[in-house]
C-alpha positions as CSV (number, residue, x, y, z in Angstrom):
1,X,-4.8,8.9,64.7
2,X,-1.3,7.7,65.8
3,X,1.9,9.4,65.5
4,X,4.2,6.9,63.5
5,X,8.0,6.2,63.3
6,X,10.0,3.4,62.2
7,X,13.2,2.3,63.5
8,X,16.1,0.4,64.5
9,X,17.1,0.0,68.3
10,X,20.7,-0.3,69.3
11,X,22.2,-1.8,72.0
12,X,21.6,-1.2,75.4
13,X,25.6,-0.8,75.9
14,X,25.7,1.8,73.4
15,X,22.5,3.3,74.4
16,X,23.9,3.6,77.8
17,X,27.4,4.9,76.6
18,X,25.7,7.5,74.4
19,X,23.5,9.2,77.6
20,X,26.6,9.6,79.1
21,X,27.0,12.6,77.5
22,X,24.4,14.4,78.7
23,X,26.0,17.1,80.4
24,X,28.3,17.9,78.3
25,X,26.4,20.5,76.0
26,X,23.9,22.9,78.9
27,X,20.2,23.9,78.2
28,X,20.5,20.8,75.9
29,X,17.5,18.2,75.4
30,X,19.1,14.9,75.6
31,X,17.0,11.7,74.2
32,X,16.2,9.5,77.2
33,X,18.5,6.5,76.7
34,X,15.6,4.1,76.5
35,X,14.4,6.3,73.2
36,X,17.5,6.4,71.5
37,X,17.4,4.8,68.0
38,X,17.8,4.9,64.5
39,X,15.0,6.6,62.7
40,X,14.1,5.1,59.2
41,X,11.2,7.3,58.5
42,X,9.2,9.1,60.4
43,X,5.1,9.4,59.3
44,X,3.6,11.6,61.7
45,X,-0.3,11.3,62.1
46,X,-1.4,8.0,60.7
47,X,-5.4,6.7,60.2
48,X,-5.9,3.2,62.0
49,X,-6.9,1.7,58.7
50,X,-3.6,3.4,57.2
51,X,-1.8,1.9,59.7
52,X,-3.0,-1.7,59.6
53,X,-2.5,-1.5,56.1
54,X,0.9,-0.5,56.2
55,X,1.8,-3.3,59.2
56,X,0.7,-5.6,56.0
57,X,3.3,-3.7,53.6
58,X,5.9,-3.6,56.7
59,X,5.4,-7.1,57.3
60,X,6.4,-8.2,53.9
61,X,9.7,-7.0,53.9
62,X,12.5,-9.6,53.3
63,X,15.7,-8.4,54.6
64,X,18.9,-10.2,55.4
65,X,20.8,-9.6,58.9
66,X,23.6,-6.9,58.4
67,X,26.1,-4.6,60.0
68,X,25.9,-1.1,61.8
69,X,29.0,0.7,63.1
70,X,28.5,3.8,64.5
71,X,30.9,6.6,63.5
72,X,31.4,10.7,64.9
73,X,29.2,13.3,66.0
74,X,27.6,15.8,64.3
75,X,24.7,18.0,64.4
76,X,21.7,19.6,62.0
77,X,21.4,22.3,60.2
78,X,25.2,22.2,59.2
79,X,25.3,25.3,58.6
80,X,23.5,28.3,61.7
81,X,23.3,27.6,64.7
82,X,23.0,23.5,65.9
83,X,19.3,22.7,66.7
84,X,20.2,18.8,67.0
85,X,23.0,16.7,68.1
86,X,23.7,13.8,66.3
87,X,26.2,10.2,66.5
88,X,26.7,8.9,62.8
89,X,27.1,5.8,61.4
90,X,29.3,4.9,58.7
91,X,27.9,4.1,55.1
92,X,26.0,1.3,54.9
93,X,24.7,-0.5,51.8
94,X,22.1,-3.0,53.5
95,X,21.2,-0.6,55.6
96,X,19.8,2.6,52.3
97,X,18.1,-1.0,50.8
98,X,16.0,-1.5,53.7
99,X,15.3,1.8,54.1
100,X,14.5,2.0,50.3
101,X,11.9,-0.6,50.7
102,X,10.7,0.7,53.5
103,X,9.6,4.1,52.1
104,X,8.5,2.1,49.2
105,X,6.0,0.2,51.8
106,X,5.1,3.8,53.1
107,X,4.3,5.1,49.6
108,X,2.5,2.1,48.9
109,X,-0.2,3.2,51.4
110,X,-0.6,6.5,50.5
111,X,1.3,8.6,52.7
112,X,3.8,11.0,51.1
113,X,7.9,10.3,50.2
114,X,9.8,12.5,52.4
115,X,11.1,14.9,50.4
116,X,14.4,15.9,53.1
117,X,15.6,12.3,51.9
118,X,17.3,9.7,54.1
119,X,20.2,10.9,56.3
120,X,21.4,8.3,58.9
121,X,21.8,9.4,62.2
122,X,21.0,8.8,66.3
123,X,19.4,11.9,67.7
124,X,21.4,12.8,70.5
125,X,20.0,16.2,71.5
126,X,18.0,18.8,70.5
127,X,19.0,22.3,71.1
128,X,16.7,25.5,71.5
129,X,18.7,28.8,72.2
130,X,22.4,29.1,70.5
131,X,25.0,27.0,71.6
132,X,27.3,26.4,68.8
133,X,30.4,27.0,70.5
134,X,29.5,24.5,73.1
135,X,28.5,22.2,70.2
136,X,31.7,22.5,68.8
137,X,33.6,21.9,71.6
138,X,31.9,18.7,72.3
139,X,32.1,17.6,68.2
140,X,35.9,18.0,69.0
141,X,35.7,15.9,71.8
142,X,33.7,13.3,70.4
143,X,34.9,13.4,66.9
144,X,36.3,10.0,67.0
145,X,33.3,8.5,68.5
146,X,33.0,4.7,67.5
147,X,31.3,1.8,68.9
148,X,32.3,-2.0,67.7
149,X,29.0,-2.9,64.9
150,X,26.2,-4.4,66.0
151,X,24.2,-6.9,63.7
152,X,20.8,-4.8,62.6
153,X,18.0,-8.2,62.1
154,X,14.8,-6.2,63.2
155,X,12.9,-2.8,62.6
156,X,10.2,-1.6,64.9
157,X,7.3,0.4,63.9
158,X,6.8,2.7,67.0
159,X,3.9,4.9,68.5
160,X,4.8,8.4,69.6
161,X,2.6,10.2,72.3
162,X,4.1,13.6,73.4
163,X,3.7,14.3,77.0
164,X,4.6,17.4,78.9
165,X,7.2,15.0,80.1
166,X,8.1,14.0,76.7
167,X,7.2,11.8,74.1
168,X,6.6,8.1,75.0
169,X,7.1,5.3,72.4
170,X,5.5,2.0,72.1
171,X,6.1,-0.8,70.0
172,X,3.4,-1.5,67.8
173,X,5.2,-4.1,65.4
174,X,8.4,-5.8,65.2
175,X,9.8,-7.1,61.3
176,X,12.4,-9.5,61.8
177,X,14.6,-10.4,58.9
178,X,14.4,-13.9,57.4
């Protein structure tokens, strides 16, 4: 089986701009920059003949180029203490349709709707012991956070091997819009 995600890379330039943060919040987990993206839906373990069948479903997709502007910080749960730290992106139309049809592809090959729903965001961090004063220091900082918008014409569907290291991610198919 293979641990399944699909999403949308950003930029190098705000890949690199985002790791630059890194320090700011201590004992934090930041995302490597290379591994920072926009999750669309996350599947978990998949079956090979699961998989092939949803590159099929994935493939067929039709999906015009559109904007993505990134917009604030943030972090999950809203409410405890932060677990992970999160850059937002401002509301996008295009973007909830692909998504939509994505999950439709996903259901279409058996595997289960996720029932936390769709909330866009860029895993930044993830937290383990309490640091929510630190966290809220750095959302103050950061609260303004905005990048110029980058044109979103692909989605990836990735592999996911955790390592001791951390996980490493693999492309295993790329859907270009038409």
């Amino acid at each position: 089986m293979a641990r399944l995600f699909i999403a949308i890379e950003l930029p190098d330039e705000i890949k690199g701009a985002l790791s630059s943060f890194c320090a700011e919040i201590p004992g934090a987990r930041w995302v490597p920059p290379d591994q920072i993206h926009l999750t669309l839906r996350f599947l978990g373990d998949v079956l090979p003949e699961t998989a092939a069948l949803l590159k099929k479903h994935l493939a067929a997709i039709d999906f015009a180029p559109f904007p993505l502007a990134m917009r604030g910080v943030g972090h999950f749960p809203p409410h405890g203490h932060p677990r992970v730290v999160w850059a937002g992106l401002e509301e996008s139309g295009p973007l909830l349709i692909l998504q939509r049809q994505i999950e439709a592809a996903v259901a279409g090959v058996g595997i289960a709707r996720d029932e936390r729903g769709f909330s866009p965001h860029i895993t930044l961090a993830r937290i383990k012991e309490n640091a929510s004063a630190t966290v809220a220091r750095f959302e103050a900082t950061h609260r303004d956070l905005s990048f110029p918008p980058f044109s979103a014409e692909e989605f990836i569907l990735f592999s996911s091997v955790l390592t001791p290291k951390g996980a490493t991610h693999r492309r295993e198919q790329t859907c270009r819009c038409r």
